[in-house]
C-alpha positions in Angstrom: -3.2 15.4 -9.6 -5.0 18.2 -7.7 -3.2 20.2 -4.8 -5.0 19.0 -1.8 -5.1 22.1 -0.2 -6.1 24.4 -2.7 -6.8 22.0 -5.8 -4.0 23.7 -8.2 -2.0 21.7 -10.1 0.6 19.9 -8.2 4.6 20.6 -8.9 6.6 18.0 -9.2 9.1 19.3 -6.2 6.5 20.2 -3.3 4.1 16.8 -4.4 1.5 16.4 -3.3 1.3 20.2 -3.2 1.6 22.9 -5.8 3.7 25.1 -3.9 5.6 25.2 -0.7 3.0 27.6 1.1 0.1 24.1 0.8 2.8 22.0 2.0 3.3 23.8 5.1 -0.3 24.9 5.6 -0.9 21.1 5.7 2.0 20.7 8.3 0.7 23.2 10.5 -2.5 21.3 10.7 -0.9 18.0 11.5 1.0 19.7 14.0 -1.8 21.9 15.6 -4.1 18.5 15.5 -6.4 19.8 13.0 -6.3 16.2 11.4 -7.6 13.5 14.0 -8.9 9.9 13.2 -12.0 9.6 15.1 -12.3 6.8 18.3 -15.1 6.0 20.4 -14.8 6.1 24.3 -12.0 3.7 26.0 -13.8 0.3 27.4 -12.7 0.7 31.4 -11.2 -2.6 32.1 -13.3 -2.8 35.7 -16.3 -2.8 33.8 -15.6 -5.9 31.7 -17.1 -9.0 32.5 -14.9 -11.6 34.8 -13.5 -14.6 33.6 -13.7 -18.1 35.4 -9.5 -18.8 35.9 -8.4 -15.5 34.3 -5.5 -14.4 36.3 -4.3 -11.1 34.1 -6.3 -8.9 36.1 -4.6 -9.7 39.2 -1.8 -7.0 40.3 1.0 -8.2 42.4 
């Protein structure tokens, strides 16, 4: 298995990584949001069409 930062062989102790250095490169993108799944634009709930004897819209 290939280090998937820099594609070196992986070491048992830091797997998936080959050293310690990848392992926290790869943590400082998770934590700097350098890994993102992508989404498409939020449906706004007021633009949906209305349903005949839906209630869940109303706010009490």
């Amino acid at each position: 298995m290939a280090c998937p930062i820099c594609s070196k062989v992986t070491d048992q102790k830091y797997r998936p990584f080959c050293s310690k250095r990848c392992a926290d490169i790869d943590l400082a993108k998770w934590l700097g949001g350098g890994y993102s799944i992508p989404a498409s634009d939020e449906i706004d709930p007021e633009d949906l069409p209305e349903v005949e004897g839906d209630d869940s819209r109303l706010i009490n």
